[in-house]
C-alpha positions in Angstrom: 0.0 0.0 0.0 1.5 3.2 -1.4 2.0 6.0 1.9 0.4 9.1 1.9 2.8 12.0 2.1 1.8 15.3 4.6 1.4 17.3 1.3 -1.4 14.5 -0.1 -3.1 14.4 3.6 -2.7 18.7 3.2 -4.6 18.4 -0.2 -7.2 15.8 0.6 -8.0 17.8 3.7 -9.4 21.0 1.3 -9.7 24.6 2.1 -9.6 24.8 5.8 -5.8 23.1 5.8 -4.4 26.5 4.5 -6.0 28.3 7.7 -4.7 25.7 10.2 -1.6 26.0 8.3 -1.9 29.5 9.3 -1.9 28.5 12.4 0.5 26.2 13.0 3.2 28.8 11.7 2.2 31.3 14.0 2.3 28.2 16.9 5.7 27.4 16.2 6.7 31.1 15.7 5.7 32.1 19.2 6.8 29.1 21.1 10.2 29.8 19.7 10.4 33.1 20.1 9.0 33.2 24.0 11.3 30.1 24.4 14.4 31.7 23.7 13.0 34.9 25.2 12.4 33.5 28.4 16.2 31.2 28.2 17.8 34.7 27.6 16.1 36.0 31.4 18.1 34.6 33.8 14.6 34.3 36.0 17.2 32.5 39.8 16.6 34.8 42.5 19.2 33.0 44.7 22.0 34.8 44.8 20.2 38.1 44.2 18.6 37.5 47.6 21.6 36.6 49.4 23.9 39.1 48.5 21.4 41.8 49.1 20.2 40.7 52.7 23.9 40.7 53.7 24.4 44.0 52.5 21.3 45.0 54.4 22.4 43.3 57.4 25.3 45.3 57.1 23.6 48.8 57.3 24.9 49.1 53.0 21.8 49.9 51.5 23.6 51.7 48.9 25.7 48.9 48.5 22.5 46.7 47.5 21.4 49.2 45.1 24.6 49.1 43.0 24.5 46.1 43.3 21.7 45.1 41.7 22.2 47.8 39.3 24.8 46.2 38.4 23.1 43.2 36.1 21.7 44.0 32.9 18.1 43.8 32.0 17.9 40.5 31.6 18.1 39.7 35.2 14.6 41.3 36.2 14.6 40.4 39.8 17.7 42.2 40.4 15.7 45.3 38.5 12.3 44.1 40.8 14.3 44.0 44.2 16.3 48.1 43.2 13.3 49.2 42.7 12.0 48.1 46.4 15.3 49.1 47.9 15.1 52.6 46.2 12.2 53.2 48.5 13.9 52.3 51.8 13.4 54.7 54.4 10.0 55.7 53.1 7.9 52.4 54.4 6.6 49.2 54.5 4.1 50.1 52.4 5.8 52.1 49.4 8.7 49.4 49.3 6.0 46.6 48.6 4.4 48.7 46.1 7.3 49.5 44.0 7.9 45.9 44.0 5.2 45.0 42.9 4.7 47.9 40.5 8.2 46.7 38.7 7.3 42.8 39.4 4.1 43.1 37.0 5.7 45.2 34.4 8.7 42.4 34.2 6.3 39.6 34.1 4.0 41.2 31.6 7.2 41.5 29.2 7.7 37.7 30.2 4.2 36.7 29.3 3.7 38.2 26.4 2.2 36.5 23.2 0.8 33.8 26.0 -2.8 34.9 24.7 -2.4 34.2 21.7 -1.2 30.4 22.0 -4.2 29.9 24.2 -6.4 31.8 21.2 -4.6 29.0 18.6 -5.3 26.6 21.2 -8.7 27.2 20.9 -9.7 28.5 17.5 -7.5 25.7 15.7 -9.3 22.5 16.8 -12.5 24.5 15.9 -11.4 25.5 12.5 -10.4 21.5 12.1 -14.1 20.6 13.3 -15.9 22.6 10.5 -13.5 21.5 7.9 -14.7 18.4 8.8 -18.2 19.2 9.0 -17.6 20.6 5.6 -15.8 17.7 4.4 -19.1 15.1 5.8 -21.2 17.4 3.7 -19.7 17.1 0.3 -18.8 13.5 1.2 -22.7 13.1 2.5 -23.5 14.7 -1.4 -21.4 12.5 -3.3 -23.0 9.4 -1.8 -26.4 10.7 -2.5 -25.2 11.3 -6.1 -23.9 8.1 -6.5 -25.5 5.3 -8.1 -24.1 2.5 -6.7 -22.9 3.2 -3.1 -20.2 0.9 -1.4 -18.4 1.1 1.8 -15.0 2.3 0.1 -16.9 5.5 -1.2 -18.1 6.1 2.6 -15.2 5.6 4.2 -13.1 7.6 1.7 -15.4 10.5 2.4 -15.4 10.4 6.0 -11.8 9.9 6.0 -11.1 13.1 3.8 -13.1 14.9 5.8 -11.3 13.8 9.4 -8.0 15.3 8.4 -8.8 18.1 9.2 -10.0 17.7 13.0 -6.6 15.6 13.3 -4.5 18.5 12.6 -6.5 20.9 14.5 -6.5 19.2 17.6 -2.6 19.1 17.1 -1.7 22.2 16.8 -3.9 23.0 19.7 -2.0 20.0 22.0 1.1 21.3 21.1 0.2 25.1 21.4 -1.6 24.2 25.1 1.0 22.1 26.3 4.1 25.0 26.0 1.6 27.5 27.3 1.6 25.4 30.3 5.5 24.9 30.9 6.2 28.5 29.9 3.4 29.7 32.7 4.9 27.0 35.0 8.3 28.7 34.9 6.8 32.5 35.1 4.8 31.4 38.2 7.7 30.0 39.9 9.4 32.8 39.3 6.4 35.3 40.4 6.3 32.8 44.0 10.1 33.6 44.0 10.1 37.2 43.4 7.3 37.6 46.5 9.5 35.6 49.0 13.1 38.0 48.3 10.1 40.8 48.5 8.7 39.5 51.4 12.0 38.9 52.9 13.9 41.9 52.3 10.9 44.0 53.8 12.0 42.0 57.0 15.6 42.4 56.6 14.9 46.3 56.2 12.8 46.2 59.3 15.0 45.2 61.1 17.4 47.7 60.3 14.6 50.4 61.0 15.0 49.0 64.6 17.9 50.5 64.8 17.9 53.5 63.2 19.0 52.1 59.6 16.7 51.3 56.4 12.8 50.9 56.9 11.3 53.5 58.7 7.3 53.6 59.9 5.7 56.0 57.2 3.2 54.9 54.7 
């Protein structure tokens, strides 16, 4: 039995294959591009905590500061936690909002073109159900055309028309499934950047204790 190449199955699948073919580019284009994206952002927050605390324990809040400064933007917690540490002095309350202020705008850069592989996700497995609707039709037609009617000529129909739901529901597995890991690694890195948060606030408070850092003022 001769094999069916993808360009046959591409034909035999009719009009709505060049849409999903649409697609799929556009699937593959923004999984690679948020992929190396996000592998370019070094998203540890390790060694950005530890180094600052100890310069906070050590009354160098300037010392933090340029420190952090010191990494390029592709280390945003080191830009989340300046940001917080810029605000020393002036309160619990204005550190953890300039925290969070920066921590949304770094994640939003991280996350974006995420609604659009859940739109694909969607949209493509639809697009391949009313190619196949389409396909039942036509195939539904020939059969009440035909004179003689045979199982071949139904199962060739139906078969034709099916293609079309398999590659739809593929595109939409493959554009689900790396929406998932990328938002796996972005909320790590979110339930990361709220614990150095969390923690520097006490590190400063401490400090405030004694004169140094976090103050009382809202």
């Amino acid at each position: 039995m001769q094999q069916t190449t993808i360009f046959q199955y591409f034909i035999l699948g009719g009009i709505f294959m060049w849409p999903l073919l649409i697609f799929s580019v556009a699937t593959l284009v923004i999984i690679i591009e948020r992929g190396i994206y996000i592998f370019l952002h070094n998203l540890k927050t390790d060694d950005i905590e530890r180094n600052v605390i100890e310069r906070i324990n050590n009354n160098d809040i300037g010392g933090a500061i340029e420190f952090c400064s010191s990494f390029s933007n592709r280390k945003p917690a080191a830009k989340i936690i300046r940001e917080g540490l810029k605000k020393a002095g002036h309160g619990e309350h204005r550190i953890e909002k300039a925290i969070e202020t920066e921590a949304q705008e770094r994640i939003k850069s991280l996350e974006t073109g995420f609604n659009f592989l859940t739109t694909l996700a969607s949209i493509s497995p639809l697009t391949g159900f009313l190619g196949t609707v389409s396909g039942m039709i036509s195939a539904f037609r020939s059969i009440a055309q035909a004179s003689e009617v045979n199982a071949q000529l139904v199962a060739n129909g139906i078969y034709e028309a099916l293609i079309t739901t398999v590659y739809g529901l593929m595109i939409a597995i493959i554009a689900i499934s790396f929406y998932n890991i990328f938002s796996h690694i972005i909320d790590r890195f979110t339930a990361n950047v709220e614990k150095i948060g969390s923690d520097i606030v006490d590190a400063l408070f401490e400090q405030g204790k004694n004169g140094q850092g976090l103050n009382n003022e809202n």
